[in-house]
N, C-alpha and C positions, 0 to 999 in steps of 0.2 A: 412480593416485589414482582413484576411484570419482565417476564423474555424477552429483552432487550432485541433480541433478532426476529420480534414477533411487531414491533414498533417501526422498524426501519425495512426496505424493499428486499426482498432475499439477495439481489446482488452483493449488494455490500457485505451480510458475511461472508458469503463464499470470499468474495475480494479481500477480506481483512483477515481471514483462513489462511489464505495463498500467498499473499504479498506483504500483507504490513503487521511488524515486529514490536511498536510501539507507538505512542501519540506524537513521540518525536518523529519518527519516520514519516508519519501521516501528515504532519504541517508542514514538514520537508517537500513532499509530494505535491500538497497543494500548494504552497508558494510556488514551487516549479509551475501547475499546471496556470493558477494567478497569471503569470508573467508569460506566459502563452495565451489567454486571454487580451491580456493587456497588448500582446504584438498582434493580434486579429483587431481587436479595434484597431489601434492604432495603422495597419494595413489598408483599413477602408476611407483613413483620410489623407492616404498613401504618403504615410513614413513607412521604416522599413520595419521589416519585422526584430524583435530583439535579439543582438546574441545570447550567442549562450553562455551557461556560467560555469563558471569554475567552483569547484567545492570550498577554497576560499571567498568566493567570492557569496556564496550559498552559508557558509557560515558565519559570516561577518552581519548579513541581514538578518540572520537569524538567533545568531550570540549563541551560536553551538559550538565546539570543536571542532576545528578545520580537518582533522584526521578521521571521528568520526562519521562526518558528514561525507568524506569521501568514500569510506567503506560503503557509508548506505546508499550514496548513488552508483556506486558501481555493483551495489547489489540492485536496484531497481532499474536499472540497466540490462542486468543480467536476464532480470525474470520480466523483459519490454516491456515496461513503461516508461525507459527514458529511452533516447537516441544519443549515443556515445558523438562529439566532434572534434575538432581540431585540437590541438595541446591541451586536452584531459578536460574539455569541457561538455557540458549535458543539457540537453533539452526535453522537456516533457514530451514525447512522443510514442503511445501506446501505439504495441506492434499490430494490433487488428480495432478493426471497429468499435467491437465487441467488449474488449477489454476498455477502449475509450469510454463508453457509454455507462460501463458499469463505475469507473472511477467520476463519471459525470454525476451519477445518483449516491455514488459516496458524497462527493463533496456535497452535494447539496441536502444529504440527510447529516450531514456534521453542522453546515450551519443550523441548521432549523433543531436538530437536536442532539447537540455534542457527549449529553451524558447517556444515550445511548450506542451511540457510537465507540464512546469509550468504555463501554462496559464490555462491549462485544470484544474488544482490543482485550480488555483484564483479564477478561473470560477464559481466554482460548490460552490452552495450555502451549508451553513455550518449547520446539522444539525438539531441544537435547532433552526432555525430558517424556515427550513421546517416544521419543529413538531408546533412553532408558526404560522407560516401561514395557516397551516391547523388547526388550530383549529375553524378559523373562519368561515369556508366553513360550508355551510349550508345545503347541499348535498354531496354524495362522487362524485369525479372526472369523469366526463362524457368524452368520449373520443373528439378531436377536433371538427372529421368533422360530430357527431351531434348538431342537433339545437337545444337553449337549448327548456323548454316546453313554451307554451305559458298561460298568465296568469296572 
């Protein structure tokens, strides 16, 4: 089977490393960024740009959890990719370019190839259970290609 992170541009692991928890989160994500698209067209035939939504309002299009869908925009909030607004509503807004561009070639390596995308998601160990694995290390993390000490 082929390295799914070896198919799609290196931003996107890095970005699915850092920020995104699941394939829920990630269509969360892009529905936000969609609807920011959708207010840029729309812009240039001067309506206005769209508000913003509320995680009700984010889970009712989506047929998620109104609760959890608020945790996960307030976590992707947290870590800039959304812009927090008025009465607990959110807008797709990544806090550097940088970060824009790379969510740019996420979205566009999930359309063109979603089952790699989601493998890199399955992949990547979750967490609390890095946090658990390292607790048990005895040492911090030596890089590979030393040997460890002798002793």
């Amino acid at each position: 089977m082929p390295d799914a992170s070896k198919t799609i541009p290196p931003t996107a692991p890095a970005l699915i490393a850092e920020f995104i928890d699941s394939v829920a989160q990630l269509e969360l994500l892009l529905w936000l960024r969609a609807r920011e698209s959708e207010g840029e067209r729309a812009g240039a035939t001067g309506a206005a740009q769209p508000a913003a939504v509320t995680p009700a309002q984010a889970a009712d299009a989506l047929r998620h959890n109104a609760n959890w869908v608020a945790a996960q925009m307030q976590d992707l909030a947290r870590r800039g990719l959304l812009s927090t607004g008025e009465s607990g509503a959110y807008r797709y807004q990544p806090a550097t370019p940088a970060l824009r561009q790379a969510a740019d070639e996420l979205a566009a390596t999930y359309a063109q190839r979603p089952v790699a995308v989601i493998t890199q998601i399955f992949t990547k160990p979750p967490e609390h259970l890095r946090h658990f694995a390292d607790a048990f290390r005895l040492s911090p993390r030596r890089p590979a290609d030393k040997e460890p000490p002798n002793g």
